[in-house]
N, C-alpha and C positions, 0 to 999 in steps of 0.2 A: 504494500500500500504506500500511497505516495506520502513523506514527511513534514510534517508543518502544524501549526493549529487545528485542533480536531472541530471541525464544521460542526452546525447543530442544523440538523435536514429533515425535514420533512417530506416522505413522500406515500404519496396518493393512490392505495393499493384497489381503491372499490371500482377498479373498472374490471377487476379479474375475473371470470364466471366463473359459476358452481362447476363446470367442468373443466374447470382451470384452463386448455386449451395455448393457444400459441402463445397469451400475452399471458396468463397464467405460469407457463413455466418460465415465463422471461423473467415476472416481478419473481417467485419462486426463488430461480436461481440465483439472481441478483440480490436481493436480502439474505439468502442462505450463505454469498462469498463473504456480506458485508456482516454479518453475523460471527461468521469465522475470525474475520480480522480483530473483532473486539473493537473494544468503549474509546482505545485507542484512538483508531483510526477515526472514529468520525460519533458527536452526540445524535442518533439516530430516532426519530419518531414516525408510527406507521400507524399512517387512518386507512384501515380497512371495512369490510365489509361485516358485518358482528357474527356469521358463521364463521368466520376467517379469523377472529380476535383470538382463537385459543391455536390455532395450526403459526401464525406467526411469533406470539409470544414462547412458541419450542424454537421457531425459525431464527429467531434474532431474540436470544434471552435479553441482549444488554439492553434492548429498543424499548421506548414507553408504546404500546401499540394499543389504539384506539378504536373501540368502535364507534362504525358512521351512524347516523338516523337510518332507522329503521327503511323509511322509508326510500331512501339511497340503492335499498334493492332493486328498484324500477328504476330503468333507461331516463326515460324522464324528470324523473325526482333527483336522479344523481348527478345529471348534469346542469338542474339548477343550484341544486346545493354546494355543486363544485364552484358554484359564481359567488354563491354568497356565504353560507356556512365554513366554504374551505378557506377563503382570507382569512376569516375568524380564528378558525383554530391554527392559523400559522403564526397569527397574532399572540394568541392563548399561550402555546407551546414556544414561543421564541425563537422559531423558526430564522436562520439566516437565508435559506434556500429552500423552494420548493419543488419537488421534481413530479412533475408527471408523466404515465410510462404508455401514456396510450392518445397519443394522438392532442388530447383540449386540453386549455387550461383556464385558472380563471383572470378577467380580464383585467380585472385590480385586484393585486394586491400587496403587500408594501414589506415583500421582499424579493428576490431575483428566482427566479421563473423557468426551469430548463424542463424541456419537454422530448420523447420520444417518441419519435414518427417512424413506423417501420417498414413502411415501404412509400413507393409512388406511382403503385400500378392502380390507384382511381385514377390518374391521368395519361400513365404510356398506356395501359389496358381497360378502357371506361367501359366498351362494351363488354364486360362480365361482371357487370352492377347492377342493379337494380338502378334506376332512375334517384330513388329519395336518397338511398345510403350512398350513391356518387356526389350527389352534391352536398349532405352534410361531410364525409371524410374530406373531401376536396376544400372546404371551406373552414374545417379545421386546420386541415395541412397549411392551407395559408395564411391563418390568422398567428399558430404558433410561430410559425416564421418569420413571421411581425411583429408579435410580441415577446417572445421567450428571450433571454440573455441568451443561451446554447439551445442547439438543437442536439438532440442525440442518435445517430442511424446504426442500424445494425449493418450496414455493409457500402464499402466506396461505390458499388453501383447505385444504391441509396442517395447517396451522398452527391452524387453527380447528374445523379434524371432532378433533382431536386436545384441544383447550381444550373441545368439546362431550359428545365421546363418551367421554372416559377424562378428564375435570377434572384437562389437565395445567396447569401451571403457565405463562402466558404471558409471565413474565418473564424464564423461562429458557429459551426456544424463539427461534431465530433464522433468518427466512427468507431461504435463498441460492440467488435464479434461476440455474439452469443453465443454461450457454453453450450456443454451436457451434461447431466446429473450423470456423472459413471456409476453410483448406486444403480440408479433407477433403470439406468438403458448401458448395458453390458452385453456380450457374449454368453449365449444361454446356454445352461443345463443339458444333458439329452431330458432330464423329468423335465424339463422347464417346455424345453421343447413339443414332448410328448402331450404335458397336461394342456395344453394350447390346443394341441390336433384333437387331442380329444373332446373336448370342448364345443370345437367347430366341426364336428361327425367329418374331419378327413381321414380318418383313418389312416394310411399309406400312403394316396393319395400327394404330389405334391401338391404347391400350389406359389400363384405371384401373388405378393402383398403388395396393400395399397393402405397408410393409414392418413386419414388429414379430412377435412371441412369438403362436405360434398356440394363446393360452390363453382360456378363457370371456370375461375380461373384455373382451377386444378385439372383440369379438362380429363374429366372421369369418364366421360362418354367414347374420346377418342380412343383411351384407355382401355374400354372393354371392347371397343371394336377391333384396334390393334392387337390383344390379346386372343382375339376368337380366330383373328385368321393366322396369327401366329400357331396355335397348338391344334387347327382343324385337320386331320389326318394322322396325328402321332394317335399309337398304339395306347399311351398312358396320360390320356393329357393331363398336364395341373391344371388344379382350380384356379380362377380368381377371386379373392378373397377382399373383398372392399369396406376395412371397417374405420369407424368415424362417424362423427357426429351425422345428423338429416343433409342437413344446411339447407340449399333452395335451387337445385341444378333439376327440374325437371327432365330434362334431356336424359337423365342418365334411366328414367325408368323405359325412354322407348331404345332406349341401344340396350339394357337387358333382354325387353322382349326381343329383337333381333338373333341373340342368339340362338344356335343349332339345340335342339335339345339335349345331345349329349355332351357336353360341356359343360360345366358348374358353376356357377359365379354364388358366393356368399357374401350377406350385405347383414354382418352382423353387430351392425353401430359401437358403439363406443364399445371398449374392452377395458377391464381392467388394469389399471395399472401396473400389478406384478406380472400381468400378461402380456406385456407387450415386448417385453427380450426374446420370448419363445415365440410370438408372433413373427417379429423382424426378424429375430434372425435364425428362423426356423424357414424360412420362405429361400424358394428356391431364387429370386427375385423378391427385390423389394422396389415399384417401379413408381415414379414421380413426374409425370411426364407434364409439368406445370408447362403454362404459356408468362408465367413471370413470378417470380418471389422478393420479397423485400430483403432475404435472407435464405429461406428453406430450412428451417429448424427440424420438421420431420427427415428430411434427407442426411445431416449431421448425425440426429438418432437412430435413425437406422446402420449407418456406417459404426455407429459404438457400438450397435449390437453384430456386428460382423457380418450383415449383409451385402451379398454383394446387389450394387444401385444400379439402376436406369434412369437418367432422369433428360433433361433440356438444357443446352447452355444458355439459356434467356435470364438477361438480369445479373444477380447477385448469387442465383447457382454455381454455376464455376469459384466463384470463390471460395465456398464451401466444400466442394467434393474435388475441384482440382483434376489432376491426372489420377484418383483413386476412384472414378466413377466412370460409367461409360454413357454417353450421352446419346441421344435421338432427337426427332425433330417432333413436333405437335399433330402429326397427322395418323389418322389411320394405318396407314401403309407403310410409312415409316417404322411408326412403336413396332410394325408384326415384323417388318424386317429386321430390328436390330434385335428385339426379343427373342423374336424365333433364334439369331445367333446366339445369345447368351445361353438360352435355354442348351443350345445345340452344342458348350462348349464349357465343359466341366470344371476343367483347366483353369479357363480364364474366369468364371467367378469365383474361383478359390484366390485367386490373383487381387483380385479386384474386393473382396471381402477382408484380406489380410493386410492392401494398403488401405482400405476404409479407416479399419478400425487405428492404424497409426497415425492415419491424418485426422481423426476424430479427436482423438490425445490433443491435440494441437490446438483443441478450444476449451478454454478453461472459462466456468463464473468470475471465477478470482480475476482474471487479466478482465473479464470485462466487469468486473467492479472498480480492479483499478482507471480506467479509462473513464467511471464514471465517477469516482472519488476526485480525479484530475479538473474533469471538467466542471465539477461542483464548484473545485476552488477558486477556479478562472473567475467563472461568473459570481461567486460573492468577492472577489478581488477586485 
């Protein structure tokens, strides 16, 4: 951690959902590095959501950790109260800084202000939005970058659609790669492995995983259509295995029905947390074939768990998986061409699984707490 006067910071956990989810494991991992570091490094206060008041006060003992109004569980209530209730308690708490980890912030208040924005695909990628959710994240994205002291991105692709597309300022933007819980997402078991198959009735069966938000961007659809012409005609095909939240990609229920009858596709939503190593990295493939990421946090986790990945070089992917991933293009035909080779090439996902998991090593909470302890001080300096 970086040396100097220990900061007294406040930051703003109640945007994380009950299913904890991408920004979930970010605030997570990030109070879990700053936690580690101790009283030391930084006087630490955390206004969460009050089911969440007893999971951070294990997370961050040293931290005063608050819960929000009740009411703050609704979308709506929390992002008035982030306007007016949260000056207050930054006020209350003697906050020198306050950091928000998802995107708004509030528009007074009367200490310096650093915000993380995680991606910029509402504007390189707007058609896979919804109309309403484009134009509130787009008008977030621009206000923080108006208002905040720093901005904080998870990856120089971030950092740079945001210096291209909205001429933010790239003196006050700070990029901090996001970790992996190695606890949580490791190299599985064969039990680990097995109680997963079992689980999901594969039996023997292999099968391509797919874990993350079933929205446009993740391009699910193209995914199971690449995957049916990939394995149509092998003797044993794997499954595909789609699990994650609902989200709102209707497309993806008419490229299921498309499928051949004898081919499997399972869609069995969110998974347990201790199941997700034997998931990933039980899967003969773990394949990500996004059309853009802010970062790709599921593709990092799966690489810890020793899968070998499929994913896109669109964005702030490459950054992540590097030369330990093998990449494909967004279409149909593509995903089954490069697929069907990995499927067809035992060798190289063993390759490809073995540099995952060492380029995975290479993302630490800790290195992006430090970067975010850095940029706290700038801005109260």
């Amino acid at each position: 951690m970086t040396s100097g006067p220990s900061p007294r910071v406040l930051v703003d956990a109640t945007s994380v959902p009950a299913d904890r989810g991408g920004v979930g494991r970010y605030v997570d991992g990030l109070l879990g590095a700053l936690g580690a570091a101790g009283p030391a490094a930084l006087a630490l206060t955390v206004v969460a959501q009050r089911t969440d008041v007893e999971r951070y006060s294990r997370v961050v003992p040293d931290a005063r950790v608050i819960g929000a109004p009740a009411a703050a569980a609704h979308r709506p209530a929390r992002l008035a109260w982030e306007q007016t209730g949260l000056p207050l308690l930054a006020q209350q708490v003697g906050a020198q800084l306050l950091h928000s980890p998802f995107y708004t912030c509030p528009l007074r208040v009367g200490c310096p202000v650093t915000v993380t924005v995680h991606d910029a695909t509402f504007f390189t990628e707007p058609e896979h939005y919804d109309k309403s959710r484009r134009a509130f994240f787009r008008s977030a994205t621009k206000t923080s970058l108006r208002r905040a002291a720093r901005v904080i991105v998870p990856s120089k692709a971030t950092r740079d659609e945001l210096i291209r597309l909205l001429d933010a300022d790239p003196t006050r933007i700070d990029v901090a790669y996001h970790g992996v819980d190695r606890a949580a997402f490791h190299p599985p078991s064969d039990a680990e492995k097995a109680r997963v198959r079992a689980r999901l009735g594969l039996g023997d069966q292999g099968y391509v995983a797919f874990l993350g938000a079933k929205e446009p961007r993740k391009n699910v659809p193209n995914l199971i259509r690449g995957w049916a012409r990939a394995v149509t005609g092998r003797i044993d095909p794997p499954a595909l295995v789609v699990a994650g939240g609902s989200g709102h990609d209707d497309e993806i229920d008419l490229a299921v029905a498309d499928v051949p009858d004898h081919l499997r596709v399972l869609r069995p939503g969110y998974l347990r947390y201790a199941d997700l190593p034997g998931f990933l990295g039980g899967a003969l493939v773990a394949a990500y074939p996004s059309h853009g990421e802010g970062f790709g946090l599921p593709v990092l986790e799966a690489m810890a768990c020793r899968a070998p990945v499929l994913t896109t070089p669109r964005l702030s992917l490459p950054e992540v998986g590097g030369e330990a991933v093998a990449y494909t293009g967004e279409e149909p035909a593509q995903i089954a061409a490069d697929l069907a080779a990995l499927l067809d090439d035992a060798p190289r996902r063993e390759r490809l699984a073995a540099a995952g998991l060492s380029r995975a090593a290479e993302f630490t909470w800790a290195s992006s707490a430090d970067v975010h302890l850095a940029s706290w001080r700038r801005a109260i300096g």
